[in-house]
C-alpha positions as CSV (number, residue, x, y, z in Angstrom):
1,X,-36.0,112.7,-59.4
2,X,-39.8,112.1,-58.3
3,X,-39.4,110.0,-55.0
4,X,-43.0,108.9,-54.9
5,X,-42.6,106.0,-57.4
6,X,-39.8,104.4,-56.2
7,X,-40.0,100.4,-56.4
8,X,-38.9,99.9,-53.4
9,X,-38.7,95.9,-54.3
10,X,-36.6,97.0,-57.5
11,X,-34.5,99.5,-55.2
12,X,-33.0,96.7,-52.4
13,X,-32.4,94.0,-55.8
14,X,-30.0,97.1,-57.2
15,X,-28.5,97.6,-53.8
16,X,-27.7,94.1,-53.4
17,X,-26.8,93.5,-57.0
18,X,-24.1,96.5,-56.9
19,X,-23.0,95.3,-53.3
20,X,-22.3,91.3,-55.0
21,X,-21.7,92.1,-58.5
22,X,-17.7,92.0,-57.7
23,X,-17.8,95.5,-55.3
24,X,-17.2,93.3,-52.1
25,X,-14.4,94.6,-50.8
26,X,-14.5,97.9,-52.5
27,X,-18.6,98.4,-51.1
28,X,-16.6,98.2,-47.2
29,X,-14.2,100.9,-48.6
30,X,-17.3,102.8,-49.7
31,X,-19.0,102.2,-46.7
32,X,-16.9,102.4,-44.1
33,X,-15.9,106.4,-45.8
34,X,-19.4,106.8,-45.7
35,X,-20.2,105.9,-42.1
36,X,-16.6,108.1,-41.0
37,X,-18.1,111.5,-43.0
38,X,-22.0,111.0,-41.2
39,X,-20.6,110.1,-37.6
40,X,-18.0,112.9,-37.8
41,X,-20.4,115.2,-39.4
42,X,-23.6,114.3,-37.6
43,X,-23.3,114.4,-34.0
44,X,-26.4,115.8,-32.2
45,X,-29.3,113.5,-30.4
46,X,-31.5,113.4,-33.2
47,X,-28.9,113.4,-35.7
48,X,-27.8,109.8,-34.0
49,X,-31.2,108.7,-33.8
50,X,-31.6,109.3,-37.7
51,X,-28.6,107.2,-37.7
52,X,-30.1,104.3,-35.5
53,X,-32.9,105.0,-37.6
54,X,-31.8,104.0,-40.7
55,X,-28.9,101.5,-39.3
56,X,-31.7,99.8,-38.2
57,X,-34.2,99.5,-41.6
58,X,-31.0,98.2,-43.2
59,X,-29.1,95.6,-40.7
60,X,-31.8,95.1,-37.7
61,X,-29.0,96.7,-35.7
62,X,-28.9,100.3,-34.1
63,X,-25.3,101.8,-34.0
64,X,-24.1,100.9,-30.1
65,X,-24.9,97.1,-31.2
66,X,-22.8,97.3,-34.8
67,X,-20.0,98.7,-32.5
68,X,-19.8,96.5,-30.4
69,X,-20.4,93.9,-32.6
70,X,-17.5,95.1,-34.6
71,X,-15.3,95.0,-31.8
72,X,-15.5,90.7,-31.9
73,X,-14.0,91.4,-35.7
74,X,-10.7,89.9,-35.7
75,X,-7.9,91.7,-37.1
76,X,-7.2,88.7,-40.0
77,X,-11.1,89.5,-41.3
78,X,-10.6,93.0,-42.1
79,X,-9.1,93.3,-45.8
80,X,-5.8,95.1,-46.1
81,X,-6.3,98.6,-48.5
């Protein structure tokens, strides 16, 4: 795949469509694998700050924040598997 013609515009409407279109919960499943396999998996200084990086372009938020953030999640919001 050429990345040089990516429509970036087209890319976050297919992001967000895949995340709505009925994949709620099962996008947290998804995700929450995902971030597991890069924070055990990555764990160097720049390794984290590719992972502030790009925690960052997507939420506003660098990793400590989300964290602690999630930490004021109350036990009755997170969906049972």
């Amino acid at each position: 795949m050429e990345m040089k013609n990516i429509d970036y515009a087209k890319l976050v409407v297919a992001i967000i469509n895949e995340y709505e279109s009925d994949r709620a919960e099962s996008g947290r499943k998804e995700i929450r694998k995902g971030m597991k396999y890069v924070l055990d998996k990555y764990k160097s200084e720049h390794d984290k700050e590719i992972i502030d990086e790009m925690l960052m372009t997507f939420t506003g938020w660098n990793l400590e924040t989300l964290i602690q953030k999630s930490e004021m999640i109350s036990d009755d919001e997170i969906e049972e598997e």
